[in-house]
Backbone as ProteinMPNN parsed JSONL, in Angstrom:
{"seq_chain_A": "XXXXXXXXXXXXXXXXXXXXXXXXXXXXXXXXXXXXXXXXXXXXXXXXXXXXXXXXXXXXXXXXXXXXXXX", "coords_chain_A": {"N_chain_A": [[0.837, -1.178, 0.0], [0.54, 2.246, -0.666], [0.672, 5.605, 0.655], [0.42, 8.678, 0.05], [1.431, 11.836, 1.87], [0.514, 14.55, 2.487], [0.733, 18.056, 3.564], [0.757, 21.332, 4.819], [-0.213, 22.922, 2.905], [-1.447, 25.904, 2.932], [-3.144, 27.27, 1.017], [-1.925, 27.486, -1.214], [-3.061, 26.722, -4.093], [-1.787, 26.024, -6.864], [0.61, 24.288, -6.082], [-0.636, 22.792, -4.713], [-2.769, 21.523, -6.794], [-0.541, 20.236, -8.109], [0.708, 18.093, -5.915], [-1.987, 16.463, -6.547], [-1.958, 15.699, -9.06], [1.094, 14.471, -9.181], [0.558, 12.107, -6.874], [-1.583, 10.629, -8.554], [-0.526, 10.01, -10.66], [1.209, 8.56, -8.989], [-0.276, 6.486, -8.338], [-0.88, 6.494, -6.021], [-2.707, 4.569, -3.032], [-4.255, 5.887, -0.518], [-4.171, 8.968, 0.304], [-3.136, 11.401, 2.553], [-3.837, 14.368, 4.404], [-2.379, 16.523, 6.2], [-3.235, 19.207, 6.982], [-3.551, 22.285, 7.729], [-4.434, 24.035, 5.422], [-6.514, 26.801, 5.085], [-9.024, 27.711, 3.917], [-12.199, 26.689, 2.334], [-11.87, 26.233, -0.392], [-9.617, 25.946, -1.222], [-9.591, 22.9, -0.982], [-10.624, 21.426, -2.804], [-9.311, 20.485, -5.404], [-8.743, 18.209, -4.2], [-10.539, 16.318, -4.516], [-9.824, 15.459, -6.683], [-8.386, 13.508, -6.646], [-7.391, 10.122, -7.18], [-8.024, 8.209, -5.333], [-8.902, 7.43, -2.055], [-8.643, 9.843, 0.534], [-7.985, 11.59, 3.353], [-8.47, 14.298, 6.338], [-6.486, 15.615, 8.529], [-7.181, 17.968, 10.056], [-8.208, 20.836, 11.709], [-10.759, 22.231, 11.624], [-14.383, 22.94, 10.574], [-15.76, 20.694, 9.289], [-17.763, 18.565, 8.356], [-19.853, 21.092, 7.778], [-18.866, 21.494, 5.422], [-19.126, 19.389, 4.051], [-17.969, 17.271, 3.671], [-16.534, 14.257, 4.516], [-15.086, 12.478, 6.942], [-12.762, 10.07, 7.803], [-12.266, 7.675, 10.565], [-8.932, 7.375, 11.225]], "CA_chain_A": [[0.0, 0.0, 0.0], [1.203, 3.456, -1.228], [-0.072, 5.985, 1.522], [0.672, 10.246, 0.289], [1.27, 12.6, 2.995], [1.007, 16.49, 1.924], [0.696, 19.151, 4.963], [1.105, 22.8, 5.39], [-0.926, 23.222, 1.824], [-1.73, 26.794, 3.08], [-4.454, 27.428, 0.018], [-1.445, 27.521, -2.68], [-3.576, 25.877, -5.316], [-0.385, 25.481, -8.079], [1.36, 23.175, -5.159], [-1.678, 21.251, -4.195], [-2.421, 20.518, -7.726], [0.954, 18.949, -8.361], [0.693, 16.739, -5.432], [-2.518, 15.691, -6.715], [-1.025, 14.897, -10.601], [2.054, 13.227, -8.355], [-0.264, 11.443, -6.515], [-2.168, 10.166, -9.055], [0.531, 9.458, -11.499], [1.924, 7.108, -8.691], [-1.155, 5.41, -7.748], [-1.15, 5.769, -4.165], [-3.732, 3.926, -2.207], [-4.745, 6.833, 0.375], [-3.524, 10.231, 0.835], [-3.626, 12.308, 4.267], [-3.468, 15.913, 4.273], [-1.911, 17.06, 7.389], [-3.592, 20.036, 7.759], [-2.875, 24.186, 7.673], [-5.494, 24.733, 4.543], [-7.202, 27.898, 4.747], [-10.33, 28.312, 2.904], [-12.413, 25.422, 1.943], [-11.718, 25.983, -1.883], [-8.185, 24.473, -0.929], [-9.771, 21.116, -0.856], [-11.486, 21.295, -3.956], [-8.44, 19.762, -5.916], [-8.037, 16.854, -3.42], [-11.546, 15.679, -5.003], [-9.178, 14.726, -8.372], [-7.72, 12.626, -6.574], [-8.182, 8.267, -6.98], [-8.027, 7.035, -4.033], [-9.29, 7.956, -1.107], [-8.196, 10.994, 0.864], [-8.814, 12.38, 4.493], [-7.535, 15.718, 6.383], [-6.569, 16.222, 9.874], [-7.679, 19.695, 10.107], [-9.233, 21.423, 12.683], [-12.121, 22.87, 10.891], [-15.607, 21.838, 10.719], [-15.734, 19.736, 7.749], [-19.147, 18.278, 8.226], [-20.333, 21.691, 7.429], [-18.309, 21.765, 3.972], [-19.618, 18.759, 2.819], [-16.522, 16.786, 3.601], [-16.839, 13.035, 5.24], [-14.23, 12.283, 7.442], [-12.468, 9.042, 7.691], [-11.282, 7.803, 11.169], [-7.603, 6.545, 11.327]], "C_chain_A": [[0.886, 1.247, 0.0], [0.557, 4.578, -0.505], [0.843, 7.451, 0.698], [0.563, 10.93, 1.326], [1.606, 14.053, 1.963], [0.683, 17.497, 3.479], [1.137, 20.625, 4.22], [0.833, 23.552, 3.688], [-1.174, 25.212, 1.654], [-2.468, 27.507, 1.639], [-3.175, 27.878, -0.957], [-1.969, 26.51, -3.183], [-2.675, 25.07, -6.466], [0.018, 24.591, -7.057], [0.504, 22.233, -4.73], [-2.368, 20.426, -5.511], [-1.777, 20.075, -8.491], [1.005, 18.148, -7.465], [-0.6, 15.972, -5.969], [-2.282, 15.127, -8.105], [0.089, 13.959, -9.934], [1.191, 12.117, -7.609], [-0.846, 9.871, -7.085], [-1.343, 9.477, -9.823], [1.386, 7.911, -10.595], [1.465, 6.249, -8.235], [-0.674, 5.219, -6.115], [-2.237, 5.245, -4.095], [-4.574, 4.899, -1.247], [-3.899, 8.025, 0.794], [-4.124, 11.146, 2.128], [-3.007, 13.618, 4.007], [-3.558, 16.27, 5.621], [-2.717, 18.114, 7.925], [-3.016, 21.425, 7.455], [-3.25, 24.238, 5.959], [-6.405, 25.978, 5.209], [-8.766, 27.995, 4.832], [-10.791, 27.366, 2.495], [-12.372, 24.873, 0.24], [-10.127, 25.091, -2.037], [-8.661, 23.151, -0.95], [-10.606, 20.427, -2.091], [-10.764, 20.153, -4.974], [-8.438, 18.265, -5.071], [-9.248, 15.88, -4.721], [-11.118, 14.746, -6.26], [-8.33, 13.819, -8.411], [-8.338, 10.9, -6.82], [-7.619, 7.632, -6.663], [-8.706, 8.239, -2.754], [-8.439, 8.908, -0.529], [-8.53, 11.091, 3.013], [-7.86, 14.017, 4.868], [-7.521, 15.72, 8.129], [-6.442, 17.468, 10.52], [-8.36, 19.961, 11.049], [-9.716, 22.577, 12.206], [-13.474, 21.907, 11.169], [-16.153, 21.288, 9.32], [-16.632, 19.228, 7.14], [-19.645, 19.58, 7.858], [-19.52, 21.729, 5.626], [-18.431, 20.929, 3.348], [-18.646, 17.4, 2.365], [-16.842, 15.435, 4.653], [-15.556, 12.146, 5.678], [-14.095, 10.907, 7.77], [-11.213, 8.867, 9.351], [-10.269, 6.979, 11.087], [-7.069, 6.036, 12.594]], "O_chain_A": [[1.926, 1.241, 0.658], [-0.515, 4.742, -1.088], [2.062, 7.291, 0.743], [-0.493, 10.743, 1.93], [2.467, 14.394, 1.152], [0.31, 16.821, 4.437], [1.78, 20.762, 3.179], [1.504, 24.505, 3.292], [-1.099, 25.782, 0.566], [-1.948, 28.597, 1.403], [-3.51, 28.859, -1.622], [-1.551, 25.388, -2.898], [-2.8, 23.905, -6.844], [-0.608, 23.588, -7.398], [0.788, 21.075, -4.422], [-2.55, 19.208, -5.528], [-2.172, 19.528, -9.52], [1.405, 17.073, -7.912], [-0.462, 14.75, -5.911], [-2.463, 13.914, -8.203], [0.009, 12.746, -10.125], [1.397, 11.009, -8.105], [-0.769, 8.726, -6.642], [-1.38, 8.251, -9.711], [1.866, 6.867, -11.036], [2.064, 5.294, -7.741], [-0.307, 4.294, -5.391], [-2.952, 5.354, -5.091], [-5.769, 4.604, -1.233], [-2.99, 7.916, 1.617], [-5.276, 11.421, 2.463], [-1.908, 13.851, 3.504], [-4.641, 16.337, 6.204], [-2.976, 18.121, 9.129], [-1.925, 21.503, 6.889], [-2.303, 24.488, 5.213], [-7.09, 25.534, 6.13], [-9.463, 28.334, 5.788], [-9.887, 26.666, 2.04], [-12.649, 23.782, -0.258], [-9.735, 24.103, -2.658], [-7.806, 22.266, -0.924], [-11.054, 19.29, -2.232], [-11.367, 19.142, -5.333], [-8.018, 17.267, -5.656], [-8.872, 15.044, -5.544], [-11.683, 13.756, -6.723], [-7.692, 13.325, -9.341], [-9.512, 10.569, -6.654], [-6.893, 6.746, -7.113], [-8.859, 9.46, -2.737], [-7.323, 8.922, -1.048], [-9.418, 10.475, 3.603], [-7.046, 14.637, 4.184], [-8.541, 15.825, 8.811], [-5.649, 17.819, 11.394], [-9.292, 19.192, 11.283], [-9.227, 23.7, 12.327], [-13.633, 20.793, 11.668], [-16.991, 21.761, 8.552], [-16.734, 19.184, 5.914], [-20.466, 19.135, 7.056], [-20.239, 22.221, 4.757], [-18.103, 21.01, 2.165], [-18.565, 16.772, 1.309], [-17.467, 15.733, 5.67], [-15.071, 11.277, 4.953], [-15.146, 10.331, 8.054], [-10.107, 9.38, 9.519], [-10.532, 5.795, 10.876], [-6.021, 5.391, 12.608]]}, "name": "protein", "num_of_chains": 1, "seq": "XXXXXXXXXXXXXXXXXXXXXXXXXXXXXXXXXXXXXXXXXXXXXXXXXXXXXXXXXXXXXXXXXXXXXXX"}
C-alpha cells in the first residue's frame, strides 16, 4: 500500500495541484493531508484525486460537505 502525505498546503492551489497529478501518477492507495489549509476551496483539488483521501484539520468539515475518515 502506497499511503501520500502532503501538509502545510496553506491554500497555494499550483502546489496542491501537483501533489494531486504526483499522486495520481503514482497510484497511491490513500492520501492524508496534514492540515494548515485555509479556505475550503483548498480542498477542492483533493476531489481529483483516486483514491481515497482524508484531512486532519481542525475545521468543521461536516459543514463543507466533507466526510471524514477515522484513522
Amino acid at each position: 500500500m502506497q499511503i501520500g502525505l502532503m501538509a502545510d498546503s496553506h491554500d497555494h492551489l499550483p502546489r496542491i495541484d501537483r501533489a494531486v497529478e504526483v499522486f495520481n501518477r503514482r497510484r497511491v492507495d490513500f492520501v492524508i493531508h496534514g492540515g494548515d489549509f485555509i479556505a475550503p476551496f483548498a480542498l477542492a483539488p483533493l476531489e481529483r484525486l483516486q483514491c481515497d483521501w482524508a484531512t486532519a484539520a481542525v475545521v468543521d468539515l461536516a459543514n463543507l460537505g466533507v466526510e471524514l475518515i477515522e484513522l
